[in-house]
Each structure stands twice: as C-alpha cells, then as structure tokens.
C-alpha positions in Angstrom: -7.2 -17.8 25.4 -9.6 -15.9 23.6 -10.7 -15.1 19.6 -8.3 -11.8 18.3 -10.6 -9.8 16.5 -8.3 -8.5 13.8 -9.0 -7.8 10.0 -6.4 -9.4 7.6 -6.5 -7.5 4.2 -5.4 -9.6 1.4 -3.2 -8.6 -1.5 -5.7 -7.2 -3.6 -7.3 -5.4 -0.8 -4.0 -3.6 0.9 -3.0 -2.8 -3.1 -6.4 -1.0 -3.2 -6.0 0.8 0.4 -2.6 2.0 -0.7 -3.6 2.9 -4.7 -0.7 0.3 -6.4 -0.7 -2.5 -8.0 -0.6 -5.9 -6.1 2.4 -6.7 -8.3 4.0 -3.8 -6.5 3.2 -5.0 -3.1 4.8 -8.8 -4.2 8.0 -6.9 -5.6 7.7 -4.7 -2.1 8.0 -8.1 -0.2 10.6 -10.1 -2.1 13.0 -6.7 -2.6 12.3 -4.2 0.0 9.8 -5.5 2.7 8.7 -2.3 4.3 6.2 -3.2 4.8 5.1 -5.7 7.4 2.7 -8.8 6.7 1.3 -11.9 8.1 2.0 -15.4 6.5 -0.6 -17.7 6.9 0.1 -21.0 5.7 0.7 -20.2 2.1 -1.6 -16.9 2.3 -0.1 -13.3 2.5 -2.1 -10.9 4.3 -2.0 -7.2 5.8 -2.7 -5.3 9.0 -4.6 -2.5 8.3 -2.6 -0.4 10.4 0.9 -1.4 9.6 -0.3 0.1 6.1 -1.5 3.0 8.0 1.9 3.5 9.4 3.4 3.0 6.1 1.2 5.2 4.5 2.2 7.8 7.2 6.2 7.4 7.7 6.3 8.0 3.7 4.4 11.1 3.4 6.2 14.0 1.9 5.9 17.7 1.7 7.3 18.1 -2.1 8.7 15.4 -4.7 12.1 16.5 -2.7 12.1 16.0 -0.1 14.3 13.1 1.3 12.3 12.5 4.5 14.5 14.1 7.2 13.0 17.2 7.7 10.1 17.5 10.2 6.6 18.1 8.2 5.1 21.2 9.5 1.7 20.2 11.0 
C-alpha cells in the first residue's frame, strides 16, 4: 500500500481559504456539518476540495436567491 499524497488544511487554514472565522467553522461542525472533515486522533482537518465544493454548491446569484434556480453560466 502506498503514501496518499493529500494536503490536510487545519482549522485556521480552511477558515482563511473560506474568509470566516475558525469559530465559525467549530459552530459549522457541532450544529450544521456541511461541511466534510477528517478526524485525526484529536486533530480536525480539511480537504481542500470538499471546501472547494462547498464554496461552489453555496454560490448565489443575488442575496435572494434560495439556491433552486440554475446559475446562468
């Protein structure tokens, strides 16, 4: 089996990728948990691209929109 070469954001990190507060992200995993993360003994970290994905099912084309309408690309 080989080495997985994956980079593992921490907190403070995947707070800065998505511009909020890493008490945001802890309220985000004890209330909501949209989005994934690895646990790691006592350590929290994130894929990269499940913030990616995050990042991208949440974008909006006005304050309201609700999310069900196709985004014109």
């Amino acid at each position: 089996m080989g080495i997985i070469d994956v980079k593992l954001l921490s907190t403070r990190e995947a707070a800065l990728r998505l511009g909020v507060s890493t008490s945001w992200l802890d309220h985000d995993r004890v209330q909501a948990a949209r989005i994934p993360f690895v646990r790691i003994g006592r350590a929290i970290r994130d894929r990269p691209e499940d913030l990616d994905a995050f990042i991208a099912e949440n974008r909006r084309q006005s304050t309201s929109d609700d999310g069900n309408t196709p985004l014109n690309r």
